[in-house]
N, C-alpha and C positions, 0 to 999 in steps of 0.2 A: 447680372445675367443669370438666369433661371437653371439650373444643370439638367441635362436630359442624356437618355441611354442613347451613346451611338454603337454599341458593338456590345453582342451578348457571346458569350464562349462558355458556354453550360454557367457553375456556381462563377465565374470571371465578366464582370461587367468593366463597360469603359463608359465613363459619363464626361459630358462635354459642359463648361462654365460650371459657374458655383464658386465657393471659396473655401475647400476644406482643408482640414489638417490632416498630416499621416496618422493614423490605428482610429480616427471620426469613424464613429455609429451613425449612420446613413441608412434611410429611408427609401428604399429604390421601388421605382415604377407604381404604378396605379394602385395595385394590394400594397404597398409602404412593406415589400422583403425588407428585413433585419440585413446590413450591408456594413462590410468596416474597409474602409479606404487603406490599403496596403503599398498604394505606388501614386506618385504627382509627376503628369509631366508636362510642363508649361500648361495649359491650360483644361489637362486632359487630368483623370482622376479614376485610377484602375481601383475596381471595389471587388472586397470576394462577399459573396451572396451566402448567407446562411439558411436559405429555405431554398425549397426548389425552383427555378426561373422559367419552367416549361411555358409555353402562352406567351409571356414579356416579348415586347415589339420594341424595335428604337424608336426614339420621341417621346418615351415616356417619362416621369420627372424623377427629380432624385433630389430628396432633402436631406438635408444637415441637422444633426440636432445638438452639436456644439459638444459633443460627450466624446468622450474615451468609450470601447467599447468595455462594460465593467461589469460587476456582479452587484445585488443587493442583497448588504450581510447584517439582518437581528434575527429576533424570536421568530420561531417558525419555520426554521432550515430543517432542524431537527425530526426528521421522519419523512423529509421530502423528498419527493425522485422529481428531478430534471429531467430536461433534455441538454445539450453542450452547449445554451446558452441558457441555461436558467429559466428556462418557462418551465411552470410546475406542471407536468403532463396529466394529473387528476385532473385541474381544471380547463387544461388543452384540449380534452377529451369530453367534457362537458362543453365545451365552445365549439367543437369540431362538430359534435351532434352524433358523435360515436371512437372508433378507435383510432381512425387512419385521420392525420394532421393536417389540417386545413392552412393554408396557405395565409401568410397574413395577420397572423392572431397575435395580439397582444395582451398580454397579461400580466400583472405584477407578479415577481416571485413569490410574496411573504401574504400569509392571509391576514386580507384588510378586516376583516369582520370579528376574529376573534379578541377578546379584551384578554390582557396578560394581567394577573396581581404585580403590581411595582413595588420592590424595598428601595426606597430612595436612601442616599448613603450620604447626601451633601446638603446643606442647607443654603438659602438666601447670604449672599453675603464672603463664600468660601472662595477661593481661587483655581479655577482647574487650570492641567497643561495636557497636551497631547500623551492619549496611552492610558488615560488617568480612568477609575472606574466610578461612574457617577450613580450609577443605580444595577440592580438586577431583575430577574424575574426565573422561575423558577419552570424548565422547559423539560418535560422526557426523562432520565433519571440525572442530569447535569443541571446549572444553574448558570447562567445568560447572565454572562457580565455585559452592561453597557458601557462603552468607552470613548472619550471625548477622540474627536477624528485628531487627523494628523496638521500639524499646522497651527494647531489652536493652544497659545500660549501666555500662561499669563493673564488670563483673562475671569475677571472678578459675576460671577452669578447676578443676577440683581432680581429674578424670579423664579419661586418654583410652582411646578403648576399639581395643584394639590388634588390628584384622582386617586383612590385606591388602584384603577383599573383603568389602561390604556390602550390603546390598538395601535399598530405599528404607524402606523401614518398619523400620531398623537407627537407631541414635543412634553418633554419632561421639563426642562429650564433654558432660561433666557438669561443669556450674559448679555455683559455693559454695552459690547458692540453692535448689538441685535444678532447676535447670533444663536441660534435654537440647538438646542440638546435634544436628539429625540430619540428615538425607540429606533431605527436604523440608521446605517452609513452607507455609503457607496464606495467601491473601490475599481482602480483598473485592472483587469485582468494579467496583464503582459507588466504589470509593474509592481515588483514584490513590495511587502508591506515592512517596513523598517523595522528595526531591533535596538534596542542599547547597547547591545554588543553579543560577539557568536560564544560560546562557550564549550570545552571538550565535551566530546562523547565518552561516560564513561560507565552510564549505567545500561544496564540491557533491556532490550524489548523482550519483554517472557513471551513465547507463542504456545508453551505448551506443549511442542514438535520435538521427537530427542533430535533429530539428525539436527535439527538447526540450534538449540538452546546450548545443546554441549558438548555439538560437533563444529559447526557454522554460526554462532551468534551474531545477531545484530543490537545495535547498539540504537536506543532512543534519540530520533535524530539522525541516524545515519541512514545509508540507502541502498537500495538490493535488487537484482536482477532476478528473476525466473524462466530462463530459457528454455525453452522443451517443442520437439514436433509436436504435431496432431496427437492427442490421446495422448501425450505425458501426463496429465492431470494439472497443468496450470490455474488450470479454475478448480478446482475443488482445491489445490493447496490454497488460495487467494482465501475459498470460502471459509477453510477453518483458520488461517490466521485472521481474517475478518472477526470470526466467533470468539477465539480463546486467547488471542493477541491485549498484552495489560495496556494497552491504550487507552484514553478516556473516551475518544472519538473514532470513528472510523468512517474514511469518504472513499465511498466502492466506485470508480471509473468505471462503466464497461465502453470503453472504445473502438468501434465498429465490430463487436464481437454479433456473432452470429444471434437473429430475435427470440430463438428458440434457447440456447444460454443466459441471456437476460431476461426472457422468462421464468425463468428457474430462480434466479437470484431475486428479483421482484413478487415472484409468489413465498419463495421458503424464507428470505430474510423475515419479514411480518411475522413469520410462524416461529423463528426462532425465538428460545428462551436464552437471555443473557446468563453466562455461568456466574457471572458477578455480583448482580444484581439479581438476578431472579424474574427480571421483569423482559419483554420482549425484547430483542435487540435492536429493531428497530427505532425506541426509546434514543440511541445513542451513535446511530449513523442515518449517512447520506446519502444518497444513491443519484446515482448521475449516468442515464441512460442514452447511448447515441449509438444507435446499432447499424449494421454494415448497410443498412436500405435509407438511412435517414442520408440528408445531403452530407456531403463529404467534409464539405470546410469547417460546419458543426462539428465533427469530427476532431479539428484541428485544432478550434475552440475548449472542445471541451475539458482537454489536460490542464488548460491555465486556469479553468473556470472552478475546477477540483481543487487544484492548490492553490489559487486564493481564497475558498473558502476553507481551507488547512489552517492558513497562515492566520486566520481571523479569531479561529480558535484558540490556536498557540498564544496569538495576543492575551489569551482571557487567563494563560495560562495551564493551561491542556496540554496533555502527550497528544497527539494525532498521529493516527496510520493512515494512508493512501495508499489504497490498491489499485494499483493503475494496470486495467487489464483492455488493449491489449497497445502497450508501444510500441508495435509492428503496425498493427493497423493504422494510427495516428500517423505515423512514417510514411503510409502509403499515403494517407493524404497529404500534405505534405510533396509527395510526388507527381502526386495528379493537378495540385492546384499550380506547382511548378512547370510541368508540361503545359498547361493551359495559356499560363503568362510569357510562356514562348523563350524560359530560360535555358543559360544550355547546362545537361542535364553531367551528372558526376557517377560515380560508380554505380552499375545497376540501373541508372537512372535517375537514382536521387539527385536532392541538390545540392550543391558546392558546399549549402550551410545547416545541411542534415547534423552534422558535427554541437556547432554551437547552437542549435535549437535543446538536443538530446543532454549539451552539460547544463542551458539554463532552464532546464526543466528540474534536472537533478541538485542543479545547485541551492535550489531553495529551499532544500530540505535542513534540517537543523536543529542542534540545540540549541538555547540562545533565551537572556537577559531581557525583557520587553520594556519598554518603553515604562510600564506600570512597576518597573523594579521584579518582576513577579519571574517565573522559569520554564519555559514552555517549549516542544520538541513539535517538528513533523518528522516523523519515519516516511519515507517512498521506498513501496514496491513495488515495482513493476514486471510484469507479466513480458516476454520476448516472443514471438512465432517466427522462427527462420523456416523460409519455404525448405520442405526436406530436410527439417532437422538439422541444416547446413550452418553451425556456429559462424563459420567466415567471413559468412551476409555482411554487408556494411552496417546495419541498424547491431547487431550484436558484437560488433567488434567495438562499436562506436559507445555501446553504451558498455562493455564494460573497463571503457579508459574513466569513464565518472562514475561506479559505483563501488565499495568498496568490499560489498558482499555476494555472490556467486553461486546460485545454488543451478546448476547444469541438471536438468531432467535427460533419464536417460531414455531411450526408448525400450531397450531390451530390458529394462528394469522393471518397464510400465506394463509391461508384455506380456512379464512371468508376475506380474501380481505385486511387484515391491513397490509399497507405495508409503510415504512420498517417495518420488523414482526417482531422487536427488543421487546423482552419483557420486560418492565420499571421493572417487581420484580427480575426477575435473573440477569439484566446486572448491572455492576458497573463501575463507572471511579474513580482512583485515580490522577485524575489530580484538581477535582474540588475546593480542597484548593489551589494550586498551582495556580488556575488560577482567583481566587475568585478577587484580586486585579485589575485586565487586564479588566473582565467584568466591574466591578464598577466604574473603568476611563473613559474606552472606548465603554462604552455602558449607563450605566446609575448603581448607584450606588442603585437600589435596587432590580437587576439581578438577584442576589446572594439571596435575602431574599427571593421574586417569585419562582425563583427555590425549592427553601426548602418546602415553605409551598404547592405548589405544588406535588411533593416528599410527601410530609405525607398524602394529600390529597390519591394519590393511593396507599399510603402503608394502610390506611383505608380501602379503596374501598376493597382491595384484601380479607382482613379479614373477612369484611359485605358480601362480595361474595360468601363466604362458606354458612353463615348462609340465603341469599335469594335464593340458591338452593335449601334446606332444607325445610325453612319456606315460601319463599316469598317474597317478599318486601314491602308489605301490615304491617309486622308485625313487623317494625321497628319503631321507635320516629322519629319525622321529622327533626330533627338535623342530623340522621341519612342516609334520604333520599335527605337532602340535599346533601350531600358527595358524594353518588352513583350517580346524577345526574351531581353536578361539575367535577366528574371523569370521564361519559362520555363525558363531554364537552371537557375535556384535552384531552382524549382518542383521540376522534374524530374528532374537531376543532383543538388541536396542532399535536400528536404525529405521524397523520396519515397523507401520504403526497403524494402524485400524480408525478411520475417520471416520465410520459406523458404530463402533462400539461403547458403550456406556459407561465400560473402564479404561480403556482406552485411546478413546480419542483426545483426552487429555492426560498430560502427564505434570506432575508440578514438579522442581527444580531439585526438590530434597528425595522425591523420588528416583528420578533420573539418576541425581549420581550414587544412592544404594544399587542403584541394577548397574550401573558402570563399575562399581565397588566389585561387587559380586562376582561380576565374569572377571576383570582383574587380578583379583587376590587369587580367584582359580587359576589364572592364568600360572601368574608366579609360583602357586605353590604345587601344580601339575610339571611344573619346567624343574623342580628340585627333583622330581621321582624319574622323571626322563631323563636326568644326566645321571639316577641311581640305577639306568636299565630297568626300570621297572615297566611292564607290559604295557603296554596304550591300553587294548581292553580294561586292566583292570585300575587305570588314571580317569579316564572319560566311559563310568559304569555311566550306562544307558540312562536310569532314572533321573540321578543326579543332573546329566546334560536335559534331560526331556523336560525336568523339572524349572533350572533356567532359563530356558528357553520361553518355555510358557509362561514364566513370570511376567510377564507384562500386560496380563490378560486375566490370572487366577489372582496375583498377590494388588489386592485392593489397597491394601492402605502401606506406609512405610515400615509395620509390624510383620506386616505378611511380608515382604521384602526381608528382611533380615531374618524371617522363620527359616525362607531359604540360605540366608547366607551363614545362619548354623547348620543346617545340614549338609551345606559345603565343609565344613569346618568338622564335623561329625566325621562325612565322608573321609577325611585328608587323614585324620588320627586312625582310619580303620586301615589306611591303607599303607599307613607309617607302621603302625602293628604289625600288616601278612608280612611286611619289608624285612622288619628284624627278626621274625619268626623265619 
């Protein structure tokens, strides 16, 4: 029996006969909408619509096309923008006959027409297994591993097919069973891509950010919230850990974020220069665009569609980041398509199983052993919007029982200009023991202890801050005023950082902790002159503070960094002199 639409409920169709399977890519009504079968019930078959259903009548057909609803992952990912199901929106826009997305259109993700140079790695005659790397080609500034799909074991070459230059829809080699090795694979969406085994997180993701590298680390592999109202700066943090993040890949989600924001990131990505390479950044991400006017369920789609193609990289052996901007949005769909299917609904609204969607989003984040023996990470960040700034929402309470890193946008922070507007008292990372070792090697071994006393320096300040609202700050002990002073220093000198500036917008690791060095050792050796009576004016002389402070901005290289941290040092012996005089 033929399946046809009996009941349309906006992107929720019900189709009546057919014989599908639960998460089938289905074919619905007269324009063949993109459709994935999400409910069976005795002979009925609830499908959510990935394109708009506006015009659709019942009676109309719905085909099966025997698929999982999945991605297609080789050569030619690399500089592409999506939409939440993988159609390349340059060529959507060339079929559409202009900007706005014609209803219907089909089109292969990967371009069929361009030929890639092949290094073939295997000859006639060799054995491959699942994972296994049988050829490359050389794509943007990375290099495109081909790898035999999953399932295929054991299985002896008996052809290779001898082109310098192949097009994706070309077959590289023929094994014993007729099975074809080719320039792409296909994978499911909603079904992670296996591992050899998970491996610790112990090395770090560099961002180049002080507040996060040597205040909140994340670890390669591991996974991280960004929670902030309107105007915290979500998206521009997104944007610079996109740019200066030591990943090899980077796949930018925008999930139902505003057309006017994904504008932004679709014209200035192109134009950025990679600090790495040198060459666009472009060269080396992904962009995956499903903005708040495109259908909803797209929406829903498109966070699996991101981190399968994460996980494919990882395969090759790649770090990947995933910027997943916006997890609130994604949640709202989610709610809507919940509402629609007539469930009953959970906190807010959501659904019962807002929970287990948000940890197996995040779960598949990792480091981990491939299949190829080789070592490969996906980092997930994601972006938060609690309506009103309201952390308690179910979506931010929910996600951060799965992530292990926490960077809270503050509003008043974003307000008065502190940007990133990451609050040092509500965010937290659980990576800093993990990663406590990595610092102390590969950075200098008293990273870890800077950090800390740091850390308690503004978990003071916060305290003293209640009470110089009240009273003032006249009416503290100078021990005390000492504190408030080294914590604007932090405040201001490290934690606050200029995503415009040329020296500043990046900071490397060896830099960071001389400027953490710096205000420290003044810290301590300002606190021996304070317990000698010695006058505040003449511990924290004006220059000296103006001079730290501005270091993150005048002192260019790690030379200029320590120019200052002798004239700390200068400072202290002049002041150890008026002392015994």
């Amino acid at each position: 029996m033929e399946a046809k639409v009996v009941k349309i409920n906006g992107p929720v169709v019900v189709a009546e006969g057919g014989n599908f399977v639960i998460n089938e890519m289905v074919r619905v009504g007269n324009l063949k909408l993109i459709g994935e079968v999400i409910g069976l019930d005795d002979d009925f078959a609830t499908i959510q619509v990935y394109e708009e259903t506006s015009g659709m009548k019942v009676g109309e057909p719905v085909e099966g096309t025997g698929n999982l609803l999945s991605v297609v992952l080789g050569p030619g990912m690399i500089g592409s923008i999506y939409d939440g199901i993988q159609r390349p929106l340059k060529f959507v826009e060339k079929l559409s006959g202009g900007p706005f997305i014609q209803k219907g259109i089909e089109t292969f993700p990967l371009n069929t027409h361009k030929r890639w140079k092949v290094e073939f790695l295997l000859e006639a005659g060799d054995t491959v297994n699942e994972g296994q790397i049988y050829a490359q080609v050389k794509e943007g500034a990375i290099v495109h591993k081909l790898m035999v799909p999953c399932g295929v074991n054991n299985k002896k070459i008996v052809e290779r097919i001898d082109k310098s230059e192949l097009t994706v829809k070309d077959y590289v080699y023929i094994l014993e069973d007729g099975t074809k090795l080719g320039m792409y694979q296909t994978w499911p969406v909603r079904i992670p891509r296996p591992v050899k085994k998970r491996l610790p997180e112990s090395v770090p993701l560099i961002t180049g950010q002080r507040v996060i590298d040597t205040f909140f680390p994340i670890a390669k592999g591991g996974t991280a919230a960004i929670p902030g109202g309107f105007g915290t700066g979500k998206t521009m943090l997104q944007h610079q850990l996109a740019k200066w993040a030591d990943a090899d890949i980077i796949v930018y989600i925008g999930c139902g974020e505003r057309g006017n924001e994904m504008t932004e990131v679709l014209t200035e990505f192109p134009k950025l220069q990679d600090p790495r390479t040198g060459k666009p950044l472009m060269e080396r991400t992904i962009l995956i665009a499903n903005t708040s006017n495109m259908p909803v369920s797209a929406r829903e789609a498109s966070i699996y569609t991101g981190i399968t193609i994460a996980e494919y990289f990882r395969d090759m052996g790649y770090n990947v980041a995933i910027m997943a901007d916006s997890t609130s949005r994604w949640a709202e769909a989610l709610r809507e398509l919940s509402g629609r299917l007539e469930e009953i609904p959970a906190e807010e609204g959501y659904p019962a199983y807002l929970a287990s969607r948000i940890a197996q989003f995040y779960e598949r984040a990792g480091y981990a052993e491939t299949l190829s023996g080789k070592r490969g990470s996906v980092t997930v960040i994601g972006a938060v919007s609690p309506p009103g700034g309201d952390f308690s929402e179910p979506v931010t309470t929910h996600t951060k029982r799965f992530v292990r890193c926490f960077w809270a946008l503050d509003r008043e922070l974003a307000y008065s200009r502190h940007y990133p507007a990451i609050n040092w008292n509500t965010s937290y990372s659980g990576f800093i023991q993990d990663l406590r070792a990595w610092y102390g090697e590969n950075v200098d071994e008293k990273f870890p202890e800077y950090r800390d006393k740091a850390m308690s320096i503004l978990e003071e300040d916060g305290k003293l801050q209640s009470i110089i609202n009240i009273m003032g700050e006249d009416v503290l002990p100078d021990s005390q005023k000492l504190v408030v002073r080294i914590a604007k220093m932090i405040k201001v000198g490290i934690l606050q950082q200029n995503a415009y500036s040329a020296v500043d917008s990046y900071c490397p690791l060896k830099k960071q902790f001389l400027m953490l060095k710096t205000v420290m050792d003044f810290y301590e050796k300002a606190k021996e002159f304070v317990e000698k009576k010695v006058a505040m004016s003449v511990i924290l002389k004006e220059d000296i503070v103006s001079k730290i402070m501005r270091m993150k901005e005048e002192a260019k290289t790690e030379e200029d960094i320590m120019e200052v941290y002798r004239l700390v040092q200068d400072h202290f012996k002049s002041v150890e002199e008026k002392y015994r005089e």
